[in-house]
Wavefront OBJ file of the C-alpha trace (Angstrom):
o trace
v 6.994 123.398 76.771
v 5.270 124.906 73.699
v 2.358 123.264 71.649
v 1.092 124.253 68.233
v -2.797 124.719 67.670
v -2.936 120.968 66.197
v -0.971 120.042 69.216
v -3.000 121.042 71.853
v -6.263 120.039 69.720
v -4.564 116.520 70.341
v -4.249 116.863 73.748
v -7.334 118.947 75.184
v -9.601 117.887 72.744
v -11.182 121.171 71.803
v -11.328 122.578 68.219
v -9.603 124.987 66.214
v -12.613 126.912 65.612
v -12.989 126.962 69.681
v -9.405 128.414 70.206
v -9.695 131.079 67.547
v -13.130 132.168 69.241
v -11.622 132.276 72.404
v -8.706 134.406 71.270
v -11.149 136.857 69.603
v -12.928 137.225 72.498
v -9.894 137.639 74.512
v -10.419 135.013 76.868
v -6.791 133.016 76.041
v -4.490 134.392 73.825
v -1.846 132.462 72.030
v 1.243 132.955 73.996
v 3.393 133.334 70.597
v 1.632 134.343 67.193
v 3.834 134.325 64.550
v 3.578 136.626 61.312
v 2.839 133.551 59.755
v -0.681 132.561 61.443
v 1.297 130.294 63.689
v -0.075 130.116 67.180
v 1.616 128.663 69.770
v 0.357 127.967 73.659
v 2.924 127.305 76.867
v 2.031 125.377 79.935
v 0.440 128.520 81.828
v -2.225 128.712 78.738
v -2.711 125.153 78.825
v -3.251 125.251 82.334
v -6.053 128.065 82.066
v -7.205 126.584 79.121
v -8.258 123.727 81.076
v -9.447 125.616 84.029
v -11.933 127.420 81.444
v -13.210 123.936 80.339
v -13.813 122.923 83.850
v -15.846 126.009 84.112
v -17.875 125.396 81.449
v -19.040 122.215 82.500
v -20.122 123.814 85.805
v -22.597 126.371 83.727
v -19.978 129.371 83.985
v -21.016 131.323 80.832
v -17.804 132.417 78.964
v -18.831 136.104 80.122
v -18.504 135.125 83.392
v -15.558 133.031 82.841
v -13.794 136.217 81.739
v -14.608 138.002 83.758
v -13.162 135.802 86.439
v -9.785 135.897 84.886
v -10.197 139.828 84.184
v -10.156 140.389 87.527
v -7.665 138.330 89.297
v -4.826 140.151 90.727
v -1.002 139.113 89.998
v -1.261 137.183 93.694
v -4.088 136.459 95.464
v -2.948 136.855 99.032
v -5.915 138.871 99.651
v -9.205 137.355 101.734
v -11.035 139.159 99.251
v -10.260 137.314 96.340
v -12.505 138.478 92.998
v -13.344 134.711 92.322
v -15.392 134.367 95.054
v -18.073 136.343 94.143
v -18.868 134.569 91.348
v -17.820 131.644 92.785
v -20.351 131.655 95.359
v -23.065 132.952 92.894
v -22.519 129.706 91.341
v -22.862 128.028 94.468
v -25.759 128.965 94.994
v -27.236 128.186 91.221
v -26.422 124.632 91.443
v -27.891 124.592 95.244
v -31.016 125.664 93.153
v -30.767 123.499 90.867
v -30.209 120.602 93.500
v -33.304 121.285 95.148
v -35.424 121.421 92.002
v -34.117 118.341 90.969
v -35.067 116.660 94.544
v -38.389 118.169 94.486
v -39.349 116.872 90.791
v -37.796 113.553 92.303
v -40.270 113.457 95.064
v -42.955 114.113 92.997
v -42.110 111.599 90.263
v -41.533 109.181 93.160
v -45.231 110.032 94.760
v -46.608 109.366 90.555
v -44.916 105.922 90.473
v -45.804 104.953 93.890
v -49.557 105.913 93.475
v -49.586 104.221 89.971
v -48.321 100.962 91.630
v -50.455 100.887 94.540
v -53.964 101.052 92.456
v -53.160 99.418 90.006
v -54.129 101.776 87.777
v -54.156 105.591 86.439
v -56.090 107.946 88.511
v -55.965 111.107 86.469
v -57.067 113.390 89.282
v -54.629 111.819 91.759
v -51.681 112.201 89.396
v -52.619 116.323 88.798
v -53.078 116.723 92.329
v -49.353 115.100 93.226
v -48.159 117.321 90.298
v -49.610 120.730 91.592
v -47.281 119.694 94.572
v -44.392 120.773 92.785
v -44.791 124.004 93.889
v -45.202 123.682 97.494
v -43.722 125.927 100.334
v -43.777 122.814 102.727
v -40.553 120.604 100.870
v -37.864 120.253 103.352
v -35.014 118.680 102.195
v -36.868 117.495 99.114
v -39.833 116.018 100.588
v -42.819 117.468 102.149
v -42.984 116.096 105.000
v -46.033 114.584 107.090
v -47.598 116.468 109.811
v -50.106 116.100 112.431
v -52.251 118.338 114.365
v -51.182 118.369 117.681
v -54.390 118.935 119.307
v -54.722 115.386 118.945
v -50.709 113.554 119.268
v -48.319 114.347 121.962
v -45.055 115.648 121.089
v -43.886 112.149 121.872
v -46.327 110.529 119.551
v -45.280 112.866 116.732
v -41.943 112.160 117.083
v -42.971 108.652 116.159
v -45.305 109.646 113.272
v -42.864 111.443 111.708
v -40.614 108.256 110.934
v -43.538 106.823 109.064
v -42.735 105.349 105.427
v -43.685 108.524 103.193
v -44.786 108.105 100.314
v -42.446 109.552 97.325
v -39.328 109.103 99.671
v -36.082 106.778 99.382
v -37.197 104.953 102.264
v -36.844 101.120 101.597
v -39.917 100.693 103.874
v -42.345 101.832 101.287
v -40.929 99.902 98.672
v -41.516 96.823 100.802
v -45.520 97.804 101.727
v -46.275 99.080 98.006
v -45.125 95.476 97.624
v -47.280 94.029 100.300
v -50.349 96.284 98.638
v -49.848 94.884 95.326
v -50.054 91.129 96.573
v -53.413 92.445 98.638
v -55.122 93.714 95.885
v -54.147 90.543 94.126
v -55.367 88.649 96.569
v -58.657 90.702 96.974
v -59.801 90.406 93.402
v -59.210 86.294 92.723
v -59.858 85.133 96.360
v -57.488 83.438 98.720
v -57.446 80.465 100.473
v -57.098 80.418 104.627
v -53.695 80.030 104.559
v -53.035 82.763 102.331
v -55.314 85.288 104.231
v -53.327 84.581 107.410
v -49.966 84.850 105.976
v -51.263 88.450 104.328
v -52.317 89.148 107.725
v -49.658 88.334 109.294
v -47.620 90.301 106.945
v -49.777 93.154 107.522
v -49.248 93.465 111.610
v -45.715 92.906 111.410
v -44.986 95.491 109.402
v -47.610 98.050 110.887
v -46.414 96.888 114.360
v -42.773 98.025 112.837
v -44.366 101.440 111.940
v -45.084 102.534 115.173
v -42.462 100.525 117.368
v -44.989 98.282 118.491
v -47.059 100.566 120.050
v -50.679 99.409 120.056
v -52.302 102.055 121.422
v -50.834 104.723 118.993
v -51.460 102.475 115.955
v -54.877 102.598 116.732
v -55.172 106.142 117.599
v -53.558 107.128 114.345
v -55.578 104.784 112.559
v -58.659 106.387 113.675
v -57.439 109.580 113.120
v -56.710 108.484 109.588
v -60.410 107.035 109.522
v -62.014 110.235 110.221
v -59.706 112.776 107.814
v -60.080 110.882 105.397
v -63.930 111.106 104.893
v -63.382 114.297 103.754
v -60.158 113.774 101.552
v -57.437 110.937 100.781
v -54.724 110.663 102.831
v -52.862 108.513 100.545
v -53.207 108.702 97.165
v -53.427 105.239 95.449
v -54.639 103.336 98.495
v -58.876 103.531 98.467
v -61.260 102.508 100.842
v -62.129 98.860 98.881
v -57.805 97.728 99.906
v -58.028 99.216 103.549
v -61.060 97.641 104.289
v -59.908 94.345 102.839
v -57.149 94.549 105.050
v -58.963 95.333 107.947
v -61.042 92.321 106.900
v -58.151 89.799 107.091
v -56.182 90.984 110.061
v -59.551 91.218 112.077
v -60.522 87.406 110.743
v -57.239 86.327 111.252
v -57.183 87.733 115.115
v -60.495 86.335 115.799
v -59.842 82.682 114.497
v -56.940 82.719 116.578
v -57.938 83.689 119.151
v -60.997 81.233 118.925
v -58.366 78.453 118.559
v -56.538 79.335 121.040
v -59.452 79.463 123.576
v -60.144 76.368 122.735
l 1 2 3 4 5 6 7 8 9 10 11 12 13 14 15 16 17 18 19 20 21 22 23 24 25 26 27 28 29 30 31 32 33 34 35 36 37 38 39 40 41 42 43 44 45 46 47 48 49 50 51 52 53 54 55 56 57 58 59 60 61 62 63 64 65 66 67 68 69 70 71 72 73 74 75 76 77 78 79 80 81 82 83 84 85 86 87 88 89 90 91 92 93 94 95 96 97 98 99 100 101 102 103 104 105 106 107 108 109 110 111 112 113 114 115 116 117 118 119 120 121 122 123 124 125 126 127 128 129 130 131 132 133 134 135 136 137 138 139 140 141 142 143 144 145 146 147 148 149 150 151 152 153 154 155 156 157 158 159 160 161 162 163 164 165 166 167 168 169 170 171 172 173 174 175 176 177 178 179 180 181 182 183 184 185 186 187 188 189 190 191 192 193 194 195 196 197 198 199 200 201 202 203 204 205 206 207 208 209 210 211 212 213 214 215 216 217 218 219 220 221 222 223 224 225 226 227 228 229 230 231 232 233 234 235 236 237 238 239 240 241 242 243 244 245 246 247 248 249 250 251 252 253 254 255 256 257 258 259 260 261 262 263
């Protein structure tokens, strides 16, 4: 089949001026021009018409583009095909471009998450989660937690490691910036009993589910925690006025208790 310039228009949706740039350029010739200014395109030019489009909207520059089409043979029975290059040079852009756009994720992530859980702007927290952006440590689009293991076990790691980190997808910190927000509610209007135990309550559960209910860990990275952070924040967002006011309830809670319960 055979379809006009206002044809084709119809059907690709590209402009006239388009198809007259691309025939300049050499990139898809009219397969009949008439001595009128007719142009006329069969199914093969449709076909690589399209193909070109596709390209485009995968950041193929027309250069490159036509290049690709320059250098394909008749067949391409070959292994060595001449797309791949270029195929594969694309690849790898958008790989690029993947990982940028995870990192910038992760960091925007970290910026919301920090601006929830104080509850307010911290200018110096927010540059130093920026200047992260350019860290050697992402993996897979997050930077990862570690810890020194002059003071975990290999085993004990392997549970750190599944911690809720910040600036992640993980549903988990969703759920304790959550918690945070009704604690710092809670520690700025005062809370009845009742209240303070259900926060508490809260609290263990989901720190028990942190560490698979091992007690001795918690505490161990807790103290760990305790002592690093004197000379820097571990968690941007969460300050020493929250953590101690959780402290505060799940030790008040534990000790009325267990009070009651001796009794």
């Amino acid at each position: 089949m055979i379809y006009s310039i206002g044809e084709l228009i119809n059907r690709i949706k590209i402009s006239r001026r388009t198809l007259h740039y691309y025939d300049e350029i050499g990139l898809l010739k009219p397969t009949i021009s008439r001595e009128n200014g007719y142009r006329y395109y069969d199914e093969s030019a449709v076909l690589k018409l399209q193909t070109i489009l596709s390209l485009k909207s995968m950041d193929f520059s027309l250069d490159e583009i036509k290049e690709l089409f320059d250098t394909t043979p008749e067949t391409s029975d070959t292994p060595d095909d001449p797309w791949m290059p270029l195929l594969q040079m694309q690849i790898d852009q958008a790989t690029r471009k993947i990982d940028d756009l995870k990192r910038k994720q992760f960091i925007l992530r970290s910026v919301s998450h920090t601006l929830v859980m104080s509850g307010k702007r911290v200018d110096e927290d927010i540059f130093q989660l920026m200047k992260k952006i350019e860290s050697p440590h992402f993996v897979e689009g997050e930077i990862p937690a570690t810890f020194p293991k002059e003071v975990f076990s290999d085993d004990e790691i392997r549970v750190l490691e599944r911690l809720p980190l910040i600036g992640s997808e993980d549903p988990r910190v969703a759920e304790t910036i959550h918690l945070i927000k009704q604690t710092r509610s809670a520690m700025h209007k005062g809370i009845e009993q009742a209240e303070e135990d259900r926060l508490a309550h809260l609290w263990a559960n989901c720190i028990s589910k942190w560490f698979d209910g091992d007690l001795a860990l918690q505490n161990k990275y807790f103290t760990f925690i305790d002592s690093a952070s004197k000379e820097k924040p571990i968690v941007f967002g969460l300050d020493d006025e929250v953590i101690r006011f959780i402290d505060q309830l799940m030790n008040t809670t534990q000790q009325r208790e267990e009070s009651e319960h001796e009794s």
